[in-house]
C-alpha positions in Angstrom: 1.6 23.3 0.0 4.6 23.4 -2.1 5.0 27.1 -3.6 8.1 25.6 -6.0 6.1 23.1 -7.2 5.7 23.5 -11.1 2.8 23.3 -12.7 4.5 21.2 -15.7 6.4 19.0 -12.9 2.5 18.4 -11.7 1.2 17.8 -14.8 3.7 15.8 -15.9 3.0 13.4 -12.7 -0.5 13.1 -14.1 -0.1 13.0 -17.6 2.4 10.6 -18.0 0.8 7.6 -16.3 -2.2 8.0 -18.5 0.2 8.0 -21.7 1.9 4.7 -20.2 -2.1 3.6 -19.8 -2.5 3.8 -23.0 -1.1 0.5 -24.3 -1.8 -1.1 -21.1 -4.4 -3.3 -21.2 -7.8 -1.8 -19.3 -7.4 -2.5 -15.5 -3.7 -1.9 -16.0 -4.5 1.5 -17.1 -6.5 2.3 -14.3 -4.0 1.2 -11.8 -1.3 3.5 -13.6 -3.8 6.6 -13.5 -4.5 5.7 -10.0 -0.8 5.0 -8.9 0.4 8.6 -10.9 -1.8 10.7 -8.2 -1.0 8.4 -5.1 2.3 9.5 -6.1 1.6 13.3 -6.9 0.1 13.2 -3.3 3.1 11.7 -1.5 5.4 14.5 -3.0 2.8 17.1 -1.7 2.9 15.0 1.4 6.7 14.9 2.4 6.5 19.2 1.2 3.9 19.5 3.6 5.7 17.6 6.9 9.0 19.6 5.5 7.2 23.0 5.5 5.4 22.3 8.8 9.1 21.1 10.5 11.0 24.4 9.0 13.0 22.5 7.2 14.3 23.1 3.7 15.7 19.8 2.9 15.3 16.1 4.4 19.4 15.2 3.9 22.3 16.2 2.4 22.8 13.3 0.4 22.0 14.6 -2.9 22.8 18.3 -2.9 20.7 20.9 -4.1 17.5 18.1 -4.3 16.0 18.6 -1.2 17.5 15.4 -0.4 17.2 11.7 -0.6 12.8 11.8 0.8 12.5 14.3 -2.0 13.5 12.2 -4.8 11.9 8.9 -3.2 8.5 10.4 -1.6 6.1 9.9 -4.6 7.8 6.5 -5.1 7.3 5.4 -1.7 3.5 6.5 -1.6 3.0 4.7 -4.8 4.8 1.7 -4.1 2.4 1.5 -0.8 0.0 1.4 -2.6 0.6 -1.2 -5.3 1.9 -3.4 -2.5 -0.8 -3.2 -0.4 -3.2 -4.1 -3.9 
C-alpha cells in the first residue's frame, strides 16, 4: 500500500509497544501490543485513501511530511480505539 514505507519505520511501530509492554503490568501490555498495530494499520490506512485519491500529501502544513493526516493517522486510529475500550 505504501511503497515508502520502511521496513524499520514498520517494525519499529510493532516493536516498540511491546518494549513499553514490558514493565506494564499484564493487561496493560496487551492493550499496548494491540494499540501498536491499530496504529500501524491507520498509517497504512490514510496511504491507502491518499494513493487511491492521487494525492501525494494531505496539507501543506508541515512541509515535506506528507502533511498534518500523515503525522496524526496512526494516532487517530489508536486513539479510537482506546476510547472506544
Amino acid at each position: 500500500m505504501s511503497p515508502n514505507k520502511t521496513w524499520s519505520g514498520t517494525a519499529a511501530m510493532l516493536i516498540m509497544p511491546a518494549v513499553v509492554g514490558l514493565v506494564l503490568p499484564e493487561r496493560m501490555a496487551l492493550w499496548s501490543l494491540v494499540l501498536g498495530g491499530v496504529a500501524l494499520i491507520g498509517d497504512l490506512w490514510v496511504s491507502l485513501i491518499k494513493r487511491l485519491s492521487g494525492q501525494k500529501d494531505t496539507g501543506s502544513i508541515i512541509p515535506g511530511h506528507g502533511g498534518l493526516l500523515d503525522r496524526l493517522d496512526s494516532h487517530i486510529m489508536a486513539l479510537s480505539i482506546l476510547g472506544f475500550y
